[in-house]
C-alpha positions as CSV (number, residue, x, y, z in Angstrom):
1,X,-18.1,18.7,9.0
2,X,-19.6,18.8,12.4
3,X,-23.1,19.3,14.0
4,X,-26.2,17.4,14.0
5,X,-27.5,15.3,10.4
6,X,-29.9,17.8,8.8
7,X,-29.1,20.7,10.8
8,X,-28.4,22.8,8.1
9,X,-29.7,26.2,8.5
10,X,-31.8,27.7,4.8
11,X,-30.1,31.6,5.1
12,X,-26.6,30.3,5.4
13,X,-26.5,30.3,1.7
14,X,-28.0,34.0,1.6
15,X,-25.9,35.3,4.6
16,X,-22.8,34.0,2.4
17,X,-23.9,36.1,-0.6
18,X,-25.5,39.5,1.3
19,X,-23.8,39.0,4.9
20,X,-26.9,38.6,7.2
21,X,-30.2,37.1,7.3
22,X,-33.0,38.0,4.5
23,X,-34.7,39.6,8.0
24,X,-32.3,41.6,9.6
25,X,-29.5,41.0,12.3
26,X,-26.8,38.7,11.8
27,X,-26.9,34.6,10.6
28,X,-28.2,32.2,13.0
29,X,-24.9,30.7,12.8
30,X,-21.7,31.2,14.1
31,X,-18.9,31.4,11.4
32,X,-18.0,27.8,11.0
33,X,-15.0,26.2,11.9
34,X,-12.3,24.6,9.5
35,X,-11.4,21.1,9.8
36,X,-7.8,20.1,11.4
37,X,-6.1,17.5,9.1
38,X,-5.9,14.4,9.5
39,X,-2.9,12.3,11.2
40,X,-1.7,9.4,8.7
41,X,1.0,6.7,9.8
42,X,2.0,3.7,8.6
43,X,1.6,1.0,11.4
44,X,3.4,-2.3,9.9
45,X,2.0,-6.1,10.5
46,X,3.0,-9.3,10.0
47,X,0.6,-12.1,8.2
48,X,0.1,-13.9,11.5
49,X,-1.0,-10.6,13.0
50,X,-3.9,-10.8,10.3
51,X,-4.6,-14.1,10.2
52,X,-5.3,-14.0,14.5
53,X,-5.8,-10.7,15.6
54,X,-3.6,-7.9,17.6
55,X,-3.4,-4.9,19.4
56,X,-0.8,-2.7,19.4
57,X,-0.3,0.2,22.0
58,X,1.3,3.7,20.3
59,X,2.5,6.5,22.1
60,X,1.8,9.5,19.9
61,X,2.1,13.2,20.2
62,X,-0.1,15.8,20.1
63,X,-0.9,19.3,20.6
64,X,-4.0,20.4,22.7
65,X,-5.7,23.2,23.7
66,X,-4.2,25.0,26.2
67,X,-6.3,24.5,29.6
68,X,-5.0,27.8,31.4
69,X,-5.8,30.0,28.7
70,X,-8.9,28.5,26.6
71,X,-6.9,28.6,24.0
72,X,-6.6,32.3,23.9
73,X,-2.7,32.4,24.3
74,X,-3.2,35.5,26.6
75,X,-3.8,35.9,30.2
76,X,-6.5,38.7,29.7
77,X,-7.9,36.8,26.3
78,X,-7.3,40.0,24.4
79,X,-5.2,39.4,20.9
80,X,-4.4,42.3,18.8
81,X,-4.5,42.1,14.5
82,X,-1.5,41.4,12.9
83,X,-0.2,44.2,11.1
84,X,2.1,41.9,8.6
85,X,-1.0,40.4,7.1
86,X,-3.7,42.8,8.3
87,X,-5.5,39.9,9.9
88,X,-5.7,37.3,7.1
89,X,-2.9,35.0,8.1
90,X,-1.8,35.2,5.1
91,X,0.8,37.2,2.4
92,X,1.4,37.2,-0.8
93,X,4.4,37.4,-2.5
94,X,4.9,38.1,-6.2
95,X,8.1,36.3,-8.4
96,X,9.2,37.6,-11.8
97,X,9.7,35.0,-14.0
98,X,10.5,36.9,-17.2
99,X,9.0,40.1,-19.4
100,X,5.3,41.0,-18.5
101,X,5.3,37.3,-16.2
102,X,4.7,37.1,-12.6
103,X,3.8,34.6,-10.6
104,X,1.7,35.5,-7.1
105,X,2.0,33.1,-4.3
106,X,0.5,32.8,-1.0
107,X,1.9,31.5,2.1
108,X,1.0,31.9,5.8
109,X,2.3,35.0,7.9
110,X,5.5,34.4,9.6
111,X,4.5,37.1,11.8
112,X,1.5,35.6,13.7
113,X,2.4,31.8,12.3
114,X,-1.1,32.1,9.9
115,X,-3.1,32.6,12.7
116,X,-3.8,36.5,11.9
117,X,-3.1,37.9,15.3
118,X,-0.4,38.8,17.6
119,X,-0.4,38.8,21.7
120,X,1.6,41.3,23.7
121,X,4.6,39.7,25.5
122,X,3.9,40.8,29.0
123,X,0.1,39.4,28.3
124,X,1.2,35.9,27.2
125,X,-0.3,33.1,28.8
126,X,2.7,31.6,31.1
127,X,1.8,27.8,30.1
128,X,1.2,27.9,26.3
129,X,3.6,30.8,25.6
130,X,1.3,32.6,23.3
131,X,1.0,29.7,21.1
132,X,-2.4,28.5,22.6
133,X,-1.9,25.1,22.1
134,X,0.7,22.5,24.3
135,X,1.8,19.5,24.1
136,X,0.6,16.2,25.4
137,X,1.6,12.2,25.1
138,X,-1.2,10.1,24.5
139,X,-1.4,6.3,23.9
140,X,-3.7,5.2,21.5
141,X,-4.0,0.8,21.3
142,X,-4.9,0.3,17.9
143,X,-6.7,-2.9,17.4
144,X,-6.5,-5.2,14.4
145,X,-8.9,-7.3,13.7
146,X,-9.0,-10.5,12.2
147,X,-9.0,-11.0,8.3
148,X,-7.8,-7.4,7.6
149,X,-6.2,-6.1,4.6
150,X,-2.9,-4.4,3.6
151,X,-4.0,-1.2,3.3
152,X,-6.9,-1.0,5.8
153,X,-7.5,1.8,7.6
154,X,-8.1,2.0,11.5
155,X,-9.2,5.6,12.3
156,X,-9.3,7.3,15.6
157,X,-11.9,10.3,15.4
158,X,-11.1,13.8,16.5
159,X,-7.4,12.2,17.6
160,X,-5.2,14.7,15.7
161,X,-4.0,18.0,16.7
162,X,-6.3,20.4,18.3
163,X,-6.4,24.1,17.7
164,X,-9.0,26.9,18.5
165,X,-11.6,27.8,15.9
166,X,-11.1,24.6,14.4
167,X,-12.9,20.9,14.2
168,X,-10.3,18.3,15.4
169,X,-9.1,15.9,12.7
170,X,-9.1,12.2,12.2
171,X,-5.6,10.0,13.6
172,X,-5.5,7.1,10.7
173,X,-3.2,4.1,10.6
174,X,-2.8,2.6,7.5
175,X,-1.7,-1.1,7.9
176,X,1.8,-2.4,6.3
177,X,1.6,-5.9,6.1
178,X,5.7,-7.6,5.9
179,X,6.6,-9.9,3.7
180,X,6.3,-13.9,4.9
181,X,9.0,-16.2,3.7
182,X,6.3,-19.3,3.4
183,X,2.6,-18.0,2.3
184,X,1.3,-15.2,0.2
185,X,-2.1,-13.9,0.8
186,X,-4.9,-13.2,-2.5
187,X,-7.7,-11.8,-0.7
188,X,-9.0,-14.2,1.9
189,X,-7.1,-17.2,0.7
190,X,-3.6,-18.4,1.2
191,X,-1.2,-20.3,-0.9
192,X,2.3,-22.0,0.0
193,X,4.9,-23.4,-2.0
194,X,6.5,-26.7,-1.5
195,X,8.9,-28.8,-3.9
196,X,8.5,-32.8,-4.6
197,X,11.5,-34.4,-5.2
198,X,10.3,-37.1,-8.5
199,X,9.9,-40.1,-6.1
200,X,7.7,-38.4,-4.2
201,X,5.7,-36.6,-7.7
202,X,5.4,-40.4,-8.3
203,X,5.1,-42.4,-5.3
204,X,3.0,-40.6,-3.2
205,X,4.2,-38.2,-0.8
206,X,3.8,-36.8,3.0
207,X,4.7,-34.1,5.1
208,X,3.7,-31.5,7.9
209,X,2.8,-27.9,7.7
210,X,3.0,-25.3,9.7
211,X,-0.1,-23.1,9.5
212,X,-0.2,-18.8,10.8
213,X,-1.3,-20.1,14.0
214,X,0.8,-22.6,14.6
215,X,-1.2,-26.0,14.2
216,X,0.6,-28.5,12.0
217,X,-1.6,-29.5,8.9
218,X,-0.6,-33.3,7.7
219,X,-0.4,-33.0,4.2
220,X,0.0,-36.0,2.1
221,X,-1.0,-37.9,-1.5
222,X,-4.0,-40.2,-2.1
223,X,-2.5,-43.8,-2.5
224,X,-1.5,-44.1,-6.6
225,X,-1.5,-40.6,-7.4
226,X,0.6,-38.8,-10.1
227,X,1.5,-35.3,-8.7
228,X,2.2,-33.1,-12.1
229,X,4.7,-29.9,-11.7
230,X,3.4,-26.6,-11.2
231,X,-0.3,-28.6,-10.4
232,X,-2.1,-27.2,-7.4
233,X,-4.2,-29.0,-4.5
234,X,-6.8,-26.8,-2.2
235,X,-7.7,-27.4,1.4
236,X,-11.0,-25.6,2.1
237,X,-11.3,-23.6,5.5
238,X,-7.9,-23.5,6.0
239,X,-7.7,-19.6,4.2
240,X,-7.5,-16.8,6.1
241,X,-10.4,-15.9,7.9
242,X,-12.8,-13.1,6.5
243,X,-13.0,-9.9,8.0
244,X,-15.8,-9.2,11.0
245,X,-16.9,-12.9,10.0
246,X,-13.4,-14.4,11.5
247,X,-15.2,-18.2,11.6
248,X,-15.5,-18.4,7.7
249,X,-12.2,-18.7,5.7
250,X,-11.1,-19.1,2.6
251,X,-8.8,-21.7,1.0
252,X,-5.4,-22.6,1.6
253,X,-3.7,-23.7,-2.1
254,X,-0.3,-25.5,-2.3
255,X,1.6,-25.5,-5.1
256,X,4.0,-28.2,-6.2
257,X,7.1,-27.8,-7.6
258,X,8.9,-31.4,-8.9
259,X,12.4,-31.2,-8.6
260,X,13.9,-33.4,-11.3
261,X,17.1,-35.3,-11.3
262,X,20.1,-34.0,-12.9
263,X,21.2,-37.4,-15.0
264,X,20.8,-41.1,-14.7
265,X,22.9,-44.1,-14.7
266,X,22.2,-46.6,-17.8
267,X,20.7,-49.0,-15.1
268,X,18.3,-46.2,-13.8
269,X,17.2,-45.8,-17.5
270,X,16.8,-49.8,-18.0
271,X,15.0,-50.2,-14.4
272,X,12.7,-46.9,-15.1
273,X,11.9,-47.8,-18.7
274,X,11.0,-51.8,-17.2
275,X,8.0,-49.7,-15.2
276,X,7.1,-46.9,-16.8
277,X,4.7,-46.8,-20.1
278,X,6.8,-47.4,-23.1
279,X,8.2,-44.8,-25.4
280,X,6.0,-43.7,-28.5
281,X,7.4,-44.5,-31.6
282,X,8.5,-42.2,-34.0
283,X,6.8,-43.3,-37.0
284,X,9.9,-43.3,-39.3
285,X,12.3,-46.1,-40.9
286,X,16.0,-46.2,-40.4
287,X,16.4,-44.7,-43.7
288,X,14.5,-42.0,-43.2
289,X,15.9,-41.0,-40.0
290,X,19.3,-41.2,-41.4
291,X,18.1,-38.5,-43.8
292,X,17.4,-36.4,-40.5
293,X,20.1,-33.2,-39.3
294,X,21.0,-34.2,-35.6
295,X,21.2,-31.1,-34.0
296,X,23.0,-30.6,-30.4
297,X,20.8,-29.4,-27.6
298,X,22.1,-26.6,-25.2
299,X,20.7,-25.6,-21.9
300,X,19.8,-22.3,-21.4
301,X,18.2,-19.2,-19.2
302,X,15.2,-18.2,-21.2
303,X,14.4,-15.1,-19.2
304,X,18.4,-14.0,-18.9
305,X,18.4,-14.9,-22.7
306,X,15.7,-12.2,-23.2
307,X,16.8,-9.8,-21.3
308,X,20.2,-10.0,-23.4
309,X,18.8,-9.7,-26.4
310,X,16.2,-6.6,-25.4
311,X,19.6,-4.8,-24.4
312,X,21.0,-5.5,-27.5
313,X,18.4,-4.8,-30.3
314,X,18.0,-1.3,-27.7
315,X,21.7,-0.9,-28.6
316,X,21.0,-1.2,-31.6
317,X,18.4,1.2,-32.2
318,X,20.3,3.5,-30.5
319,X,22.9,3.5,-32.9
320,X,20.6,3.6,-35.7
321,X,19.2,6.6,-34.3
322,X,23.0,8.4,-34.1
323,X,23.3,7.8,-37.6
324,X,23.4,11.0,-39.6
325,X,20.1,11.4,-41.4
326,X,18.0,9.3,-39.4
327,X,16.6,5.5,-39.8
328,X,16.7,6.3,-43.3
329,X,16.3,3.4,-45.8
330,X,17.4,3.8,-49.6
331,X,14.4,3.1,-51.6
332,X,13.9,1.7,-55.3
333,X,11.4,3.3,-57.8
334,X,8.9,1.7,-59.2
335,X,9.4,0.4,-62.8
């Protein structure tokens, strides 16, 4: 909370229990100040401002000691004690909430604004009006570095808003990163999604990319290579770079999507089944498959298809549960 590491003085715990030193007089301390809170905002960033570094400059607000007054409020530095709260900055106020129940809640003094004393009028300090802090604009330039996270805090120390008596808190921005249409980020890697149409899936394909920073990346297939649907390929270094050790990255990973065609002519059929390996048989005689059902094939959502039947067996147990009696069942006895 303040002061030097290890300066912690041995009577403070027996001042705190017997109000003074175990040798007379008063604690070699001061009564220590209460920490200010801390400032949180939200500072949003795009993927490219994490992969190569920013800054942003942030005009903020904040209030400050007052400098005419010392934070006093008062031109003589002479405060009187509140008589709403006797002092404590705070009051209590007790709520019925039925026979032999209360409920006791404290909030701060409206009276002296929880600061447990009031100024005279003609006394008040001309600048801060009594209320011993102003206002002042500030710009803060918030650097972010290369290879940080979503969610990674940049704090400025003792940035927050001042007030007397009290240890200034932390300003903290949490970084946002935004959605990109083309990569998503997994810790220090990258991965992008592309679609082959079949030729390509077969034939070999080749195409440019358009990495964070700009460069273009020549992607492209290794002469006879089969590219399978939803298979993945890695380029190594080509990640995001890690954080406060920006000239290692991680790995970029592409994944392929093959976009088939809808229907073929009989020739396509004929040409594609000249070159491609030949069908497995089925192991059965003509008899035997005549014996065989046909059945008709129908395309279909899977995931809408799901999703209808969750809402109805939900109907359904809803209805069950209406049902006078319950989910009762008739049952037989036992012979």
């Amino acid at each position: 909370m303040g002061g030097g590491a290890g300066a912690h003085d041995p009577f403070d715990i027996f001042s705190s229990f017997f109000g003074g030193s175990p040798f007379g007089g008063g604690s070699s301390r001061g009564r220590r100040q209460r920490r200010g809170e801390d400032v949180v905002h939200p500072l949003k960033v795009s993927l490219e401002d994490l992969y190569l570094g920013t800054s942003k400059k942030l005009s903020l607000s904040r209030n400050v000691i007052c400098s005419k007054c010392s934070g006093k409020g008062s031109k003589s530095g002479a405060s009187m004690k509140c008589s709403g709260c006797q002092g404590t900055g705070m009051k209590v106020s007790i709520r019925h909430l039925g026979p032999s129940m209360i409920q006791q809640m404290q909030h701060p003094c409206n009276e002296c604004k929880g600061t447990g004393e009031t100024i005279n009028d003609k006394d008040r300090c001309p600048q801060c009006k009594g209320d011993k802090v102003v206002q002042e604009k500030k710009v803060l330039e918030v650097i972010v570095e290369k290879g940080m996270q979503n969610g990674q805090k940049i704090t400025f120390p003792g940035e927050a808003d001042e007030a007397p008596d009290t240890v200034t808190g932390d300003i903290v921005f949490v970084l946002q990163q935004k959605e990109h249409p083309k990569f998503k980020r997994k810790g220090e890697d990258l991965f992008y999604e592309h679609t082959l149409s079949l030729t390509e899936a077969l034939c070999g394909f080749q195409f440019a990319l358009t990495h964070l920073d700009g460069r273009q990346l020549l992607i492209k297939s290794n002469p006879g290579e089969v590219v399978k649907p939803d298979s993945y390929k890695a380029i190594n270094e080509e990640g995001m770079p890690l954080y406060q050790r920006p000239f290692m990255k991680g790995k970029l990973y592409i994944h392929f999507t093959v976009e088939f065609p809808d229907s073929l002519t009989p020739d396509q059929v004929k040409a594609l089944e000249a070159i491609l390996p030949s069908r497995p048989l089925s192991g059965m005689t003509d008899m035997e498959l005549d014996e065989c059902e046909e059945t008709t094939l129908h395309d279909v959502n899977i995931e809408e298809e799901m999703r209808r039947k969750q809402a109805h067996a939900q109907e359904a147990y809803e209805e069950d549960e209406d049902m006078p009696g319950g989910a009762q069942r008739v049952q037989c006895a036992q012979q």
